[in-house]
Each structure stands twice: as structure tokens, then as C-alpha cells.
KOLPAVEX-11940 format. One record per residue (C-alpha): chain; x, y, z; residue number from 1. Coordinates in nm, 3 decimals. Layout:
N
+-------+---------+---------+---------+-----+
| kette |      xx |      yy |      zz |  nr |
+-------+---------+---------+---------+-----+
|     A |       X |       Y |       Z | NUM |
...
+-------+---------+---------+---------+-----+
//
This chain:
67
+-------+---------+---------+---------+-----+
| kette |      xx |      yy |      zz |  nr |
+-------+---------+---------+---------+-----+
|     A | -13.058 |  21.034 | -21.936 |   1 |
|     A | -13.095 |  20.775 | -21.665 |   2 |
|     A | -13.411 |  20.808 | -21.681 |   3 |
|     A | -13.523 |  20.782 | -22.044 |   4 |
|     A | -13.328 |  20.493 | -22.015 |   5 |
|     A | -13.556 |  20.350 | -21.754 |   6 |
|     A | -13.889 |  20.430 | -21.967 |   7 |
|     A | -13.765 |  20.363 | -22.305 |   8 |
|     A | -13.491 |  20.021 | -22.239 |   9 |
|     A | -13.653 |  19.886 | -21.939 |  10 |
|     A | -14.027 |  19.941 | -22.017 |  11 |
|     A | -14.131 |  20.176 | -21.659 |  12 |
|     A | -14.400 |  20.371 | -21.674 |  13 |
|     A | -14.364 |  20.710 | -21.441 |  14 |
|     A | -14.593 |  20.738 | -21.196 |  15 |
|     A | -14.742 |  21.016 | -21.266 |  16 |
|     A | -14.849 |  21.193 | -20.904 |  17 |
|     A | -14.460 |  21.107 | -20.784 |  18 |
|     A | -14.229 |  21.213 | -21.091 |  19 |
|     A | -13.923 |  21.037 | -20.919 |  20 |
|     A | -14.114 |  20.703 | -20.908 |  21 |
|     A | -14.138 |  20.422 | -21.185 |  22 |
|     A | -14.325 |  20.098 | -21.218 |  23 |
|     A | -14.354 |  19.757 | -21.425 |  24 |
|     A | -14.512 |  19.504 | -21.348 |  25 |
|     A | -14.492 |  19.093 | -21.440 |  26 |
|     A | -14.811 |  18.949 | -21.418 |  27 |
|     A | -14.964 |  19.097 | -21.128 |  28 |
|     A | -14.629 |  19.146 | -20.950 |  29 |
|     A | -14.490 |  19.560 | -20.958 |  30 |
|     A | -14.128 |  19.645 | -20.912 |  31 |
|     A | -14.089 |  20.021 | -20.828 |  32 |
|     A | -13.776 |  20.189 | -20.912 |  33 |
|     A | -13.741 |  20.562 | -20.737 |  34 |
|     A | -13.506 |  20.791 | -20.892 |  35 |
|     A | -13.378 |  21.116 | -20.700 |  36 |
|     A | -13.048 |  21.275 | -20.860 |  37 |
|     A | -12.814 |  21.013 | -20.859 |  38 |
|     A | -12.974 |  20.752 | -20.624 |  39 |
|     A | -13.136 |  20.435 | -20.738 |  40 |
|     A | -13.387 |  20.266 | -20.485 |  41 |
|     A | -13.582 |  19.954 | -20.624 |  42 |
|     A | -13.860 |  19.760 | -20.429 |  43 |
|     A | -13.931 |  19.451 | -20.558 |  44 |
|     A | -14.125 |  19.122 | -20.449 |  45 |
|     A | -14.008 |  18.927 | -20.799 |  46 |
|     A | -13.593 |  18.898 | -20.767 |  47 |
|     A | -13.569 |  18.785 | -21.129 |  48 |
|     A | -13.713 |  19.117 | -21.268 |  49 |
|     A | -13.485 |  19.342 | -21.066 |  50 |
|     A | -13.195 |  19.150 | -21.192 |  51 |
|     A | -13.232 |  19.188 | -21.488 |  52 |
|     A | -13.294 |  19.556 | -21.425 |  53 |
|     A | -12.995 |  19.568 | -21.246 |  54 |
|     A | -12.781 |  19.386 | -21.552 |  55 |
|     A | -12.934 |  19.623 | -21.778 |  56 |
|     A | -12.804 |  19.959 | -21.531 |  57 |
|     A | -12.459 |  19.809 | -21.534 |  58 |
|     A | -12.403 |  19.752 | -21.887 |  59 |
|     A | -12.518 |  20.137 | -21.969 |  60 |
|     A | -12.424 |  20.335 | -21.613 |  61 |
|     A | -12.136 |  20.302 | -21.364 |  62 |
|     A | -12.258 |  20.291 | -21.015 |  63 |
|     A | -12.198 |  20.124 | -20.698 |  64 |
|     A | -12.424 |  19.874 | -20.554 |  65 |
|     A | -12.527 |  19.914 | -20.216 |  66 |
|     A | -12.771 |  19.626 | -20.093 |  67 |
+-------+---------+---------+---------+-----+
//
């Protein structure tokens, strides 16, 4: 589930050599998203883009935020 939603709401494209890992990209800027059971890691050089990906995951999931 939480990871259809990642594909098909947030546009990520799975990485296909590491199934937990998930990438989109603005411009020429990536922001990975890695996906292991219930933990969420995101790596990210463009802040905007992972908030919004973090607005989107608390609107549809409850989960605590640990940065």
C-alpha cells in the first residue's frame, strides 16, 4: 500500500536493482525515498520536494517523524 502510493501519488520510480529504493527527480536534482517494512528514509538535496512528500505521507499514513 505505502508503496503504490509512493509510485502512483508521488510520481517515484523504483529503482529497479534495489526494490526498497525510489527516486524523482526536479530538474537535475534526485530525492531518494528507501522503504523497508515500516521505515521511511528520504535523502534529499532539494527541501521543497521532500516537503511536499512529507505533506502528502501525512495526509494518507500515520507515522511519527523522526528527523
Amino acid at each position: 500500500m505505502l508503496m503504490e502510493f509512493v509510485v502512483r501519488d508521488c510520481g517515484f520510480t523504483q529503482i529497479l536493482s534495489e526494490s526498497i529504493l525510489y527516486m524523482k527527480c526536479s530538474g537535475d536534482i534526485p530525492v531518494f525515498v528507501a522503504i523497508d517494512v515500516d521505515i521511511v528514509i528520504i535523502a534529499h538535496k532539494l527541501d521543497g520536494m521532500c516537503q511536499l512528500f512529507r505533506s502528502k505521507l501525512t495526509n494518507r499514513f500515520k507515522f511519527k517523524d523522526l528527523r
